[in-house]
N, C-alpha and C positions, 0 to 999 in steps of 0.2 A: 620601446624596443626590448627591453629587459626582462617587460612581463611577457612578451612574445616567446622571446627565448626561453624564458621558463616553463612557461606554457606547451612548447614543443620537446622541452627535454622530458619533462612529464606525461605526458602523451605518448613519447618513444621508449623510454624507460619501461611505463605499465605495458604496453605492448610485446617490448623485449620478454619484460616479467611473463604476460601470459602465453605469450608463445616459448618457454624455455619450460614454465614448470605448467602449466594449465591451471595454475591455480593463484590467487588472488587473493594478497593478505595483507588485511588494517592491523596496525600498529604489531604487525609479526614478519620476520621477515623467514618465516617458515610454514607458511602456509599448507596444510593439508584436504582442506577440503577448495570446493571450486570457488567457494567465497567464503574465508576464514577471516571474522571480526574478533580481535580480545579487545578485550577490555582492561582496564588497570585496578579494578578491583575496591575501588571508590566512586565509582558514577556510572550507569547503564549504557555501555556501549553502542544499542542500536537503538533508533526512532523512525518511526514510520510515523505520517501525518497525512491528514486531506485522504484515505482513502475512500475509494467508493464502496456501497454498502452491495453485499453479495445479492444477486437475483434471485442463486440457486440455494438447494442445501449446500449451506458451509460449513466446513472443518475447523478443528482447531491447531494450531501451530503450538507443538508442546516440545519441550527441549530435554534431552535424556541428563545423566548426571558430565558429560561429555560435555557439555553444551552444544550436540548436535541436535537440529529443528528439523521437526520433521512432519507431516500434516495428521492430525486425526480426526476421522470421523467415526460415525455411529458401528459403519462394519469393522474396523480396527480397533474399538475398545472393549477389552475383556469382557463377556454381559450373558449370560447364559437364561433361559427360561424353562422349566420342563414340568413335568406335572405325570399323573398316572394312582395307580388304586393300588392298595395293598390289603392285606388280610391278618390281622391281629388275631392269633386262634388262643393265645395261652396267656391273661391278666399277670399284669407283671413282668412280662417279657418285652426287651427292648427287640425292636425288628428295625431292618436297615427296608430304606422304602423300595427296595427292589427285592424286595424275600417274594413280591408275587409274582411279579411281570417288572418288564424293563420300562422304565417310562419314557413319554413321548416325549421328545425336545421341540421346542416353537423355535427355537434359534439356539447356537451356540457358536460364537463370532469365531474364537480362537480356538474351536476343538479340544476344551479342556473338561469338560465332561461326561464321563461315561460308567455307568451303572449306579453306583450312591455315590460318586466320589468326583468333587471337584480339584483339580491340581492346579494352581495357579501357573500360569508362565511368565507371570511379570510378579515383582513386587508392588506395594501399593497398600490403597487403602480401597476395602472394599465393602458396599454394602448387602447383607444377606438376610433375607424372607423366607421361613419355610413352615406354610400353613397347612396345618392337616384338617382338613372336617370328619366329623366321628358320625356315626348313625345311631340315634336314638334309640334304646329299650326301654318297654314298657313293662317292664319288673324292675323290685327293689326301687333304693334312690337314687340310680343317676350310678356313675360313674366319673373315673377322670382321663382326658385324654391328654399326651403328652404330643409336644414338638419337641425335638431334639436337635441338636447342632454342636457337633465336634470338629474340633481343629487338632490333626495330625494325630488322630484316633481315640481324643480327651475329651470330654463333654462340656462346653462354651455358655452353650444356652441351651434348657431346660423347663419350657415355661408348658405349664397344666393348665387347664380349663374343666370347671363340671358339664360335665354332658348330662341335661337332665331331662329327668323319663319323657315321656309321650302322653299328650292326652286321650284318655279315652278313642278320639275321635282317631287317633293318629297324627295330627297337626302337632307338627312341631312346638313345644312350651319357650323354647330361647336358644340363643348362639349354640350349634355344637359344631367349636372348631379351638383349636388350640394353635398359637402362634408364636414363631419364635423368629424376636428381629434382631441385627446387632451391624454394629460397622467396625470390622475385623481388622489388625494389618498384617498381613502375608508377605511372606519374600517368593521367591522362585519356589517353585517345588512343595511348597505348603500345601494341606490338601483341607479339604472340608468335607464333612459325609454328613448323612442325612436319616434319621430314627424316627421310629413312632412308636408310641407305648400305651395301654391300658392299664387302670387300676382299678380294679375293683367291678369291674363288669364282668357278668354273670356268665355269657358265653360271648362265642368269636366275636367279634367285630370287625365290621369292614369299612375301610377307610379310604378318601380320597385324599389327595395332595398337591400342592402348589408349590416348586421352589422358583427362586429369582437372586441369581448375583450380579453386580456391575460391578466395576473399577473405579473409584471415585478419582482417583488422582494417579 
């Protein structure tokens, strides 16, 4: 009879509770969200067990610094792709890769960016690709082509590759592409831009490009 009545004051209580505030709270008796669980700060609060494996594409449940959960997939995670051609006219000279034409974007989830300049809108840790191919001359030996990558207008990474001449034939002799990789961390508002440089080659150069950011965490 005891556990009855416990059983029903529990029942009428949580009831009271969510029909007064709307909202539902483990070990708080101040609940703000519709299902507010704390923890006490020495054991994990929540467990999930036995669930079933998703059918579809799944998200991930990630939790802000708040401890509010929230779902993320492939369209909610910061990740941009773009690409486009540029034109190196003066050796030596750093060029931002939209000095020719704006480039194409394959995706950009969060709308972050637009012409050389990525701005972060989330803090995080991010991973950044930015590969240029050089076109080969067949005078002198070869030159150097540059990727470039700055953070908040500074240069990060800086990585050269020899572009070297052309055979007779025309055929390509080896790689011409210079790449520059790194895994950055950003807060809000941090920006990353995008270079391409020459050295040492004898006239213009025309160059293609590949950038790619994602959000790692």
């Amino acid at each position: 009879m005891i556990k009855k009545l416990f059983l029903f004051a529990f029942i009428t209580g949580f009831a009271f509770m969510n029909a007064q505030s709307g909202n539902v709270g483990i070990n708080t008796s101040s609940p703000t969200n519709t299902l507010h669980v704390k923890g006490n700060g020495t054991s994990d609060p929540l467990r999930l067990e036995s669930l079933l494996t998703a059918q579809n594409t799944a998200g991930t449940l990630v939790a802000d610094a708040n401890g509010v959960v929230r779902l993320r997939n492939a369209n909610s995670i910061s990740s941009i792709k773009a690409s486009g051609n540029v034109t190196l006219s003066v050796s030596g000279t750093y060029y931002p890769i939209n000095n020719t034409a704006a480039p194409t974007e394959e995706y950009d989830n969060l709308g972050e960016f637009s012409g050389n300049t990525f701005t972060a809108s989330q803090a995080g840790l991010y991973m950044v690709t930015h590969l240029v191919q050089y076109t080969q001359q067949n005078s002198g030996d070869g030159y150097l082509g540059h990727a470039v990558i700055l953070k908040n207008g500074v240069i990060t990474e800086n990585n050269a590759a020899k572009i070297a001449i052309t055979e007779t034939s025309g055929v390509a002799t080896a790689e011409s592409y210079a790449e520059a990789t790194t895994m950055i961390k950003l807060n809000a508002g941090d920006t990353l831009s995008f270079q391409a440089r020459t050295y040492g080659a004898g006239a213009s150069v025309n160059a293609s490009y590949r950038i790619s950011i994602t959000r790692l965490d």
